[in-house]
DSSP file (Angstrom, degrees, kcal/mol; ACC not computed):
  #  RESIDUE AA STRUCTURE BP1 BP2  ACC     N-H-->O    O-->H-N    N-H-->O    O-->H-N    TCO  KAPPA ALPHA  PHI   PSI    X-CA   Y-CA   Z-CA
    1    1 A X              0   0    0      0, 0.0    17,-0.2     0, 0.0     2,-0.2   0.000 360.0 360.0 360.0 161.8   63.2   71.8  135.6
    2    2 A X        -     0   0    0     15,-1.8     2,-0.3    17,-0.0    17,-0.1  -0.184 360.0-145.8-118.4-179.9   63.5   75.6  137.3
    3    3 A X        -     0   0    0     13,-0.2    13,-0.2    -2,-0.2     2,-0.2  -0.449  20.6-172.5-116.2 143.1   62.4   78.6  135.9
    4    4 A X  E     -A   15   0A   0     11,-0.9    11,-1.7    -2,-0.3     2,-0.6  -0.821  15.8-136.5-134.2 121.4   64.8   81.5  136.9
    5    5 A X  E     +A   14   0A   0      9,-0.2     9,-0.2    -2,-0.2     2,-0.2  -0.652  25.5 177.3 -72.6 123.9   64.1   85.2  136.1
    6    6 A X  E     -A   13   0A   0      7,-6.9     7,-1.9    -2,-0.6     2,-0.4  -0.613  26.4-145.2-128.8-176.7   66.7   87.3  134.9
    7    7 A X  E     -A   12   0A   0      5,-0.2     2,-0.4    -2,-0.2     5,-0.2  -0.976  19.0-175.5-146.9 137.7   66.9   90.8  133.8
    8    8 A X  E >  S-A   11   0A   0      3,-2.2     3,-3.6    -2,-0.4    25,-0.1  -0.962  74.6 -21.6-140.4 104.0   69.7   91.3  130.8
    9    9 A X  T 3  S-     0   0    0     -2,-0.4     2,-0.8     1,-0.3     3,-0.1   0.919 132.6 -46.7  54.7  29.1   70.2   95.2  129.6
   10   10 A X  T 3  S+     0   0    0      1,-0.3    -1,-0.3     0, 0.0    23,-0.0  -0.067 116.0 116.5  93.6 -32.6   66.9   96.0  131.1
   11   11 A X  E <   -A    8   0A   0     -3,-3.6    -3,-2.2    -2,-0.8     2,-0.3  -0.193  58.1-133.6 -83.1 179.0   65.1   93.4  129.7
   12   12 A X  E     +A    7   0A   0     -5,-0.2     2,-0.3    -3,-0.1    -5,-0.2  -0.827  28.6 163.7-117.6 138.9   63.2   90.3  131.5
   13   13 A X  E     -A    6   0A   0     -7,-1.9    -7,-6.9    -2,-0.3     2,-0.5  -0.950  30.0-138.8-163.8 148.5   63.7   86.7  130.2
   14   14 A X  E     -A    5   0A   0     -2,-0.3    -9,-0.2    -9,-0.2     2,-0.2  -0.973  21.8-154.0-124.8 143.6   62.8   83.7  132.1
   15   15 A X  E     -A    4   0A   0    -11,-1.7   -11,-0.9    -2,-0.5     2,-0.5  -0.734   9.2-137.0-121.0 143.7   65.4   80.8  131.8
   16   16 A X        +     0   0    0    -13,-0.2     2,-0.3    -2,-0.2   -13,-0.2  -0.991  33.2 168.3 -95.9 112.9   64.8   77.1  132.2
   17   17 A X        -     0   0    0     -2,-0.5   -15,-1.8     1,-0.0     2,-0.3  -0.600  39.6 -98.0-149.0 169.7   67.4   75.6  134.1
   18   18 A X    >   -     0   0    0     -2,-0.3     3,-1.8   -17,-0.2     4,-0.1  -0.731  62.1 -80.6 -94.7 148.5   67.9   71.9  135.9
   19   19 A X  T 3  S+     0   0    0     -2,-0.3     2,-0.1     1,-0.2    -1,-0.1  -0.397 122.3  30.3 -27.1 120.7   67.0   71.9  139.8
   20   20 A X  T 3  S+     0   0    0     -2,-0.1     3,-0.4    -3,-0.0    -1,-0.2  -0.391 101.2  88.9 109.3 -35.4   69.5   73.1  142.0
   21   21 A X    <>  +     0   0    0     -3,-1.8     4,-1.7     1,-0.2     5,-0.2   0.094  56.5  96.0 -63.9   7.8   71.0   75.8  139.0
   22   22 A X  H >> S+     0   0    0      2,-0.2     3,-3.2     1,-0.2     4,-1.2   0.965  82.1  50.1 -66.1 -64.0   68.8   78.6  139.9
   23   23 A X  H 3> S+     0   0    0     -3,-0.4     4,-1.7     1,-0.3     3,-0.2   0.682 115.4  45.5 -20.5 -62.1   71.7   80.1  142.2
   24   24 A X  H 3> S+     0   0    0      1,-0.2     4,-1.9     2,-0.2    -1,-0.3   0.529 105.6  50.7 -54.0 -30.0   73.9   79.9  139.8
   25   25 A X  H <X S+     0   0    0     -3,-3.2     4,-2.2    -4,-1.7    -1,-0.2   0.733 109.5  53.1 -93.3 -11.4   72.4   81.0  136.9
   26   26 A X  H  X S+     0   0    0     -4,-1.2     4,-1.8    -3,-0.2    -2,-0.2   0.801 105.5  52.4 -71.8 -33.6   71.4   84.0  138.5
   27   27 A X  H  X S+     0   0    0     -4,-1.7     4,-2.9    -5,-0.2     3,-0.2   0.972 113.2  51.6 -50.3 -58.5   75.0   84.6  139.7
   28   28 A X  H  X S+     0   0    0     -4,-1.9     4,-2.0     1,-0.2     5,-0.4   0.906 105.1  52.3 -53.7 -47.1   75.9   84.1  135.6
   29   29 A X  H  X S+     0   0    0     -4,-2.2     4,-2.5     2,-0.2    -1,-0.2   0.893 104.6  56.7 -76.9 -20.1   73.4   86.5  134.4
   30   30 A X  H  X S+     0   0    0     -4,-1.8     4,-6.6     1,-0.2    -2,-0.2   0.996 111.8  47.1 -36.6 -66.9   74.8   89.5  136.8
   31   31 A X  H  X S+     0   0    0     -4,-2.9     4,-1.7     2,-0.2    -2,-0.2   0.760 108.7  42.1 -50.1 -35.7   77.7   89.0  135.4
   32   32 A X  H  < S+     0   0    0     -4,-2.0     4,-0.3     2,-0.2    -1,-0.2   0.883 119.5  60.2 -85.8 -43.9   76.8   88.8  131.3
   33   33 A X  H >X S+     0   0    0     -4,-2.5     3,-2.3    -5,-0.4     4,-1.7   0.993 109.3  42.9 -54.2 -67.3   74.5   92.2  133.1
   34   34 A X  H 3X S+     0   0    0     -4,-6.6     4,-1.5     1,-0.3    -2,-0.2   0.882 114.1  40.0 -43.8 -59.7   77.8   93.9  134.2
   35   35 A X  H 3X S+     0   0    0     -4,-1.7     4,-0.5     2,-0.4    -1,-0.3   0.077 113.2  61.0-105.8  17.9   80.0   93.7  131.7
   36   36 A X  H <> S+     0   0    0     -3,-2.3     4,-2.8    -4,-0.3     5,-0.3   0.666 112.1  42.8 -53.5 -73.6   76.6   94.5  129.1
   37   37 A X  H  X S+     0   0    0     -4,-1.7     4,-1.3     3,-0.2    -2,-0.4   0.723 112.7  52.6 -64.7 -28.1   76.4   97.7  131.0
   38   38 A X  H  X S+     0   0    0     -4,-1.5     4,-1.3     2,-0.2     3,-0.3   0.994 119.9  35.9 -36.1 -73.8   80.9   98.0  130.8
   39   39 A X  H  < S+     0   0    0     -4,-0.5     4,-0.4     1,-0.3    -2,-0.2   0.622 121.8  49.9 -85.1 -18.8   80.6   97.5  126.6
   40   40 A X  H >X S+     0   0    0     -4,-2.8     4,-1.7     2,-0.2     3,-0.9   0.978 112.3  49.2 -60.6 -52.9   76.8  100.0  127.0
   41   41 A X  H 3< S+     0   0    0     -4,-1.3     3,-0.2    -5,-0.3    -2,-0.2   0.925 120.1  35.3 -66.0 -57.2   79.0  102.5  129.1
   42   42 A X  T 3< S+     0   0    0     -4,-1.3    -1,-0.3     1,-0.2    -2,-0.2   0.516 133.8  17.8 -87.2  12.2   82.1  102.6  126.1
   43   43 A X  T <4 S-     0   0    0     -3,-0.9    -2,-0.2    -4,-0.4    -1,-0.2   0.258  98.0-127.6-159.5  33.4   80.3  102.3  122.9
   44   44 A X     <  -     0   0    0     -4,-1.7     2,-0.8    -3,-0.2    -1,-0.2   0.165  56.2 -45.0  84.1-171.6   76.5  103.3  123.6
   45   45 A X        +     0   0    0      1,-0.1    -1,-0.2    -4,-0.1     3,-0.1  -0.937  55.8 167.7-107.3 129.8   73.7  101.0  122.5
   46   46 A X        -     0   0    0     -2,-0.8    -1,-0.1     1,-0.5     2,-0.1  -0.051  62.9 -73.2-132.2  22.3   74.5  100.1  119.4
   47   47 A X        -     0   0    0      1,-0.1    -1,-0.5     2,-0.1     4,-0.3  -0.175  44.3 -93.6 111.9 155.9   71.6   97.1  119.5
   48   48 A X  S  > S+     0   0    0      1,-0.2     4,-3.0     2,-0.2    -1,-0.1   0.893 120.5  58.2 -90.2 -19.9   71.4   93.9  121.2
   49   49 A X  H  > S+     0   0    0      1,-0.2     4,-0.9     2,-0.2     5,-0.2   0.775 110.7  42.9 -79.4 -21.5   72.7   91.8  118.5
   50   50 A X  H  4 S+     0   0    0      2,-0.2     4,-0.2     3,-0.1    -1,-0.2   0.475 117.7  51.2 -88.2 -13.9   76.3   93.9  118.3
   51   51 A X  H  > S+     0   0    0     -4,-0.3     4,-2.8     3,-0.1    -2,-0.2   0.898 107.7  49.4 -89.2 -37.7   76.2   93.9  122.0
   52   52 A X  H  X S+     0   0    0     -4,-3.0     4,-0.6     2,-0.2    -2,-0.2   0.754 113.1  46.1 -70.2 -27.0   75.7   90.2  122.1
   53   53 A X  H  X S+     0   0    0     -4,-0.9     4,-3.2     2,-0.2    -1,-0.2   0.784 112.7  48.1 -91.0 -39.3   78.4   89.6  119.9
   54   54 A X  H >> S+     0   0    0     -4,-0.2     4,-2.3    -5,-0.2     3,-0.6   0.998 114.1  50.0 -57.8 -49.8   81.0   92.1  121.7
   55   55 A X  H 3X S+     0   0    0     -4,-2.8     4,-1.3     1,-0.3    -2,-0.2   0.749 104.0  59.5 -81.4 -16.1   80.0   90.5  124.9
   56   56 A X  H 3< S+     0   0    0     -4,-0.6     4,-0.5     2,-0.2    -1,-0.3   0.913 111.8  45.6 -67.4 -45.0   80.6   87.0  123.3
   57   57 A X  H <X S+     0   0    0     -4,-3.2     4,-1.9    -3,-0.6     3,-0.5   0.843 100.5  54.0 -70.0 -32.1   83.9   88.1  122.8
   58   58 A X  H  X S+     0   0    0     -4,-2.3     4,-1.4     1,-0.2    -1,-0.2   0.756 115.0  47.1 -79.7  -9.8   85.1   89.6  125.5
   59   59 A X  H  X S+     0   0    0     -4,-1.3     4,-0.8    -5,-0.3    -1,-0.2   0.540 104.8  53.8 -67.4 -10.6   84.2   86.4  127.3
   60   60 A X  H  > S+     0   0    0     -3,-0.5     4,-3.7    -4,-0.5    -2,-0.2   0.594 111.4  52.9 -96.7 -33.2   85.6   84.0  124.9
   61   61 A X  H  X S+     0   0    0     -4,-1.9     4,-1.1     2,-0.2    -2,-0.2   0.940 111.2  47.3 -91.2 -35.5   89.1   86.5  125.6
   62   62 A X  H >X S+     0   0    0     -4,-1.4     3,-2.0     2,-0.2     4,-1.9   0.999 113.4  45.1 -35.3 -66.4   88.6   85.9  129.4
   63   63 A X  H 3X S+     0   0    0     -4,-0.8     4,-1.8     1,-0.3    -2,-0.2   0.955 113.5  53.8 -55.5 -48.7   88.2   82.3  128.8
   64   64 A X  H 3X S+     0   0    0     -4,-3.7     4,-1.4     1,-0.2    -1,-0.3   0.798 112.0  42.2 -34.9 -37.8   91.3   82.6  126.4
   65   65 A X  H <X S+     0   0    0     -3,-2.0     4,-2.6    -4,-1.1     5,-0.2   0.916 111.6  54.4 -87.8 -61.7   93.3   84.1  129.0
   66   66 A X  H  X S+     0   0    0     -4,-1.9     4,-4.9     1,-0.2    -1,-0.2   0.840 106.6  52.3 -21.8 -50.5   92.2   81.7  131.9
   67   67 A X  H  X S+     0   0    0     -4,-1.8     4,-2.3    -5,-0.4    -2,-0.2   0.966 112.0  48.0 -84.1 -44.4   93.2   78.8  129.9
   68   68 A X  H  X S+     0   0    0     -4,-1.4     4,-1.1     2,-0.2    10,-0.3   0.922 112.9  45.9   1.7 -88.4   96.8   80.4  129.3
   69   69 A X  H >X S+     0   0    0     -4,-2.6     3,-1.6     2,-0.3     4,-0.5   0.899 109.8  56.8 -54.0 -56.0   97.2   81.2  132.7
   70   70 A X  H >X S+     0   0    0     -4,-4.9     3,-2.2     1,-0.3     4,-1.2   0.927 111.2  44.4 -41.4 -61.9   95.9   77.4  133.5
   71   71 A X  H 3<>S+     0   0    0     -4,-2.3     5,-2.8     1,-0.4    -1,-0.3   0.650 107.9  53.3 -74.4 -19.5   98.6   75.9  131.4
   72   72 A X  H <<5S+     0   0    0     -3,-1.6    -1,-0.4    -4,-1.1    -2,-0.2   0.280 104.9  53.1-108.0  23.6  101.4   77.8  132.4
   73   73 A X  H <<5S+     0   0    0     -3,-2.2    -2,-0.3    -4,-0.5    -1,-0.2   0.177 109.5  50.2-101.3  -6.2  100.8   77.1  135.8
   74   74 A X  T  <5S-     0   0    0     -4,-1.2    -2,-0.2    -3,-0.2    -3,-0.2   0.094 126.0-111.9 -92.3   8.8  100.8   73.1  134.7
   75   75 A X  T   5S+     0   0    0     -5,-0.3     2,-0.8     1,-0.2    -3,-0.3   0.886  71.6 144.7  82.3  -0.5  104.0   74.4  133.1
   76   76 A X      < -     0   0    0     -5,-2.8     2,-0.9    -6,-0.2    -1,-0.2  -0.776  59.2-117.9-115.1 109.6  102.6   74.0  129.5
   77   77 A X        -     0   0    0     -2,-0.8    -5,-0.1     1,-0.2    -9,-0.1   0.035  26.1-165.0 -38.4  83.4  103.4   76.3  126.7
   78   78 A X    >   -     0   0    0     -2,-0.9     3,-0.9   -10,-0.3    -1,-0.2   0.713  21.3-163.4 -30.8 -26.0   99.8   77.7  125.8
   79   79 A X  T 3   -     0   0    0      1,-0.2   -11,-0.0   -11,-0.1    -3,-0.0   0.139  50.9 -69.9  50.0 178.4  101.0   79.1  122.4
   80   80 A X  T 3  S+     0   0    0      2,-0.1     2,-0.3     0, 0.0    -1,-0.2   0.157 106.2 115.7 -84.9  10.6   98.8   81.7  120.6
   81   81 A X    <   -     0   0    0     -3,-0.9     2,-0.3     1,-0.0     7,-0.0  -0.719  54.6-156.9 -97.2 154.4   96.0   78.3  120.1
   82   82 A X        -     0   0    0     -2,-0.3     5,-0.1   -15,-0.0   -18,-0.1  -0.894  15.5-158.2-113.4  80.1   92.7   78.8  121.9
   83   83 A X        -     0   0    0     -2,-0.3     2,-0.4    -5,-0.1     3,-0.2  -0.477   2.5-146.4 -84.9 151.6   92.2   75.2  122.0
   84   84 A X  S >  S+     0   0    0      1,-0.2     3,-1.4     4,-0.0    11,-0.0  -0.959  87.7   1.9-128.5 138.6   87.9   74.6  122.5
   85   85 A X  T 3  S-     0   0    0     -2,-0.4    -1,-0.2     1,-0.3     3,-0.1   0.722 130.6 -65.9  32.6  48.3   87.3   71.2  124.8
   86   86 A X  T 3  S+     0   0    0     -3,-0.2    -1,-0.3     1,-0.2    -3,-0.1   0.493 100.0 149.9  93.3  17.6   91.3   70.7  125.1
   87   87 A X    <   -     0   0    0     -3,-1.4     2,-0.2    -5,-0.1    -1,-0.2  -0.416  34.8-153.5 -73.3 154.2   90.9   70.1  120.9
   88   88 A X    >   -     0   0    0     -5,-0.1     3,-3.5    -3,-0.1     4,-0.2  -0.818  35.8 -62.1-135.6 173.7   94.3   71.4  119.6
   89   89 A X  G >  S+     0   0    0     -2,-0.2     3,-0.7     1,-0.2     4,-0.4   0.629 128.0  62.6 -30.2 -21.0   95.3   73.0  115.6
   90   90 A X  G 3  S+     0   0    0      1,-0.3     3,-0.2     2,-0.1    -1,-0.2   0.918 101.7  50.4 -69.1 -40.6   94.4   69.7  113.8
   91   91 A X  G <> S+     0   0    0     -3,-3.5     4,-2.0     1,-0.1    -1,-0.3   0.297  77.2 102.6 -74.8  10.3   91.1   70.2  115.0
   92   92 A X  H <> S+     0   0    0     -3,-0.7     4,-2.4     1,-0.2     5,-0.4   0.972  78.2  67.7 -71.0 -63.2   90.7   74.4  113.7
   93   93 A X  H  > S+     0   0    0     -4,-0.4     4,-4.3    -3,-0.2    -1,-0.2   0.829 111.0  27.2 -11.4 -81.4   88.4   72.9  110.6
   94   94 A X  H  >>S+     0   0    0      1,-0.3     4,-4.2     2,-0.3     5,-0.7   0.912 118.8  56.5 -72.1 -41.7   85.5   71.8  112.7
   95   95 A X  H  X5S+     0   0    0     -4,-2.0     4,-6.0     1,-0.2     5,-0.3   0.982 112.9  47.8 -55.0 -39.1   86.1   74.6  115.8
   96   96 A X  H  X5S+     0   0    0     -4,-2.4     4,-1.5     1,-0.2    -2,-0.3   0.983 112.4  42.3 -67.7 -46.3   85.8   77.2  112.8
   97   97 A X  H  X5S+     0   0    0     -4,-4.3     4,-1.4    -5,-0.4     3,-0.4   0.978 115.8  56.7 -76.4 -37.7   82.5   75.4  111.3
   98   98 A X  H  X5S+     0   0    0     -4,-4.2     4,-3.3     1,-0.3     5,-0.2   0.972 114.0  46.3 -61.4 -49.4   81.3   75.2  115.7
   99   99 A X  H  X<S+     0   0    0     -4,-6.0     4,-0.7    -5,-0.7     5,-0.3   0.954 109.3  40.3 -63.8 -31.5   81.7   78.7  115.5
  100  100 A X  H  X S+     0   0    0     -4,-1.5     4,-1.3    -3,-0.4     3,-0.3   0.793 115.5  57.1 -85.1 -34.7   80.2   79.9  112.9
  101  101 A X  H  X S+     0   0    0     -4,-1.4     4,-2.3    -5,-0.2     3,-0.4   0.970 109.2  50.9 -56.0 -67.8   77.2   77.3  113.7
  102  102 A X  H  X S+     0   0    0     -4,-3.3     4,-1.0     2,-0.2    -2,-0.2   0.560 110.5  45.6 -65.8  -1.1   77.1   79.1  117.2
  103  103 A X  H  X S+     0   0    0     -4,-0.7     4,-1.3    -3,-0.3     5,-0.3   0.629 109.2  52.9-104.0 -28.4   76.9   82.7  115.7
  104  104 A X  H >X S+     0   0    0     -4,-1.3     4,-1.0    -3,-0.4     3,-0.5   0.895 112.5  48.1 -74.3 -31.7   74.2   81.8  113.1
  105  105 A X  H 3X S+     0   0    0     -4,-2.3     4,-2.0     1,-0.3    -2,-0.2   0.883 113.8  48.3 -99.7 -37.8   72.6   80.5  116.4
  106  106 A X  H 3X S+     0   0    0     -4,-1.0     4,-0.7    -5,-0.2    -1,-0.3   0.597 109.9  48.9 -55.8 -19.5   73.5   84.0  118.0
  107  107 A X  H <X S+     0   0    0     -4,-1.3     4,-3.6    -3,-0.5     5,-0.2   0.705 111.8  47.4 -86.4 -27.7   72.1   86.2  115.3
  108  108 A X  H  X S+     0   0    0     -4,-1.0     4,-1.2    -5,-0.3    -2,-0.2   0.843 111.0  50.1 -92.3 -27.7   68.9   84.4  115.1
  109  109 A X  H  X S+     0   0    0     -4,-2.0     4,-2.5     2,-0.2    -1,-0.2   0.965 116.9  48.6 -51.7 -54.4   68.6   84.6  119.1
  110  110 A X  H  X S+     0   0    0     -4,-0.7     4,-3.8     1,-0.3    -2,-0.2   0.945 105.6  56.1 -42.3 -67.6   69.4   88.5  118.4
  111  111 A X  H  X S+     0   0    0     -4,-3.6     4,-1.1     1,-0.2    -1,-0.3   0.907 111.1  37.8 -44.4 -56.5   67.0   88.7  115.9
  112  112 A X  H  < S+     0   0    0     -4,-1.2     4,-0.4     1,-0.3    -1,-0.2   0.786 115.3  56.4 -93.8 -18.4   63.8   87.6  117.9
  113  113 A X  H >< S+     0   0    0     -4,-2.5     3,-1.8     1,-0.1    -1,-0.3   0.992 109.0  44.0 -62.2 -42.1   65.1   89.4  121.0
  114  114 A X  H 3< S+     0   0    0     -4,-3.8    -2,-0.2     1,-0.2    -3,-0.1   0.907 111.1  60.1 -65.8 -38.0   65.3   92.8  119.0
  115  115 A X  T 3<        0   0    0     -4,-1.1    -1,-0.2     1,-0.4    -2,-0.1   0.502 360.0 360.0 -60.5 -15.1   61.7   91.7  117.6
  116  116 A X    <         0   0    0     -3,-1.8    -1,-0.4    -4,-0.4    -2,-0.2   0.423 360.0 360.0 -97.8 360.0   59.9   91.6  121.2
């Protein structure tokens, strides 16, 4: 395992990452840095845990959009479903409880960042 240091909104966090991923994860945290400083730039700082959760979204509506775009270039009606690991409407129960899992797991990251 790596260590990478990354810098998030000003702050410093060192990341654990598998061998080879450093590159990459550094690439990833520019980005999640840019588009921090976009959502900083239109609506101030308004705390990291309301930032984290804006930034969650507007990356979850890229990836929406992507996956669109992906399917209608296979030719395949995307419809208004956001399907998560190709899972389709049957599956909404259990995406809904993964989300809601993964945001209690985002507020309580939130929480101990604002706490440092």
């Amino acid at each position: 395992m790596s260590q990478v240091s990354i810098v998030i909104n000003g702050r410093d966090y060192t990341i654990a990452c598998d061998d080879g991923q450093e590159d990459h994860l550094t690439r990833l945290s520019a980005y999640l840095n840019k588009r921090i400083g976009e959502i900083i730039a239109d609506v101030g700082q308004v705390g990291d845990a309301r930032l984290l959760v804006m930034l969650g979204l507007l990356i979850a509506d890229e990836l929406s959009d992507s996956h669109a775009e992906f399917a209608a270039a296979r030719g395949e009606d995307a419809g208004t479903d956001f399907p998560i690991d190709g899972r389709k409407k049957a599956d909404e129960e259990a995406v809904i409880m993964e989300i809601e899992a993964l945001a209690e797991q985002i507020e309580t990251i939130a929480g101990r960042l604002e706490a440092t």
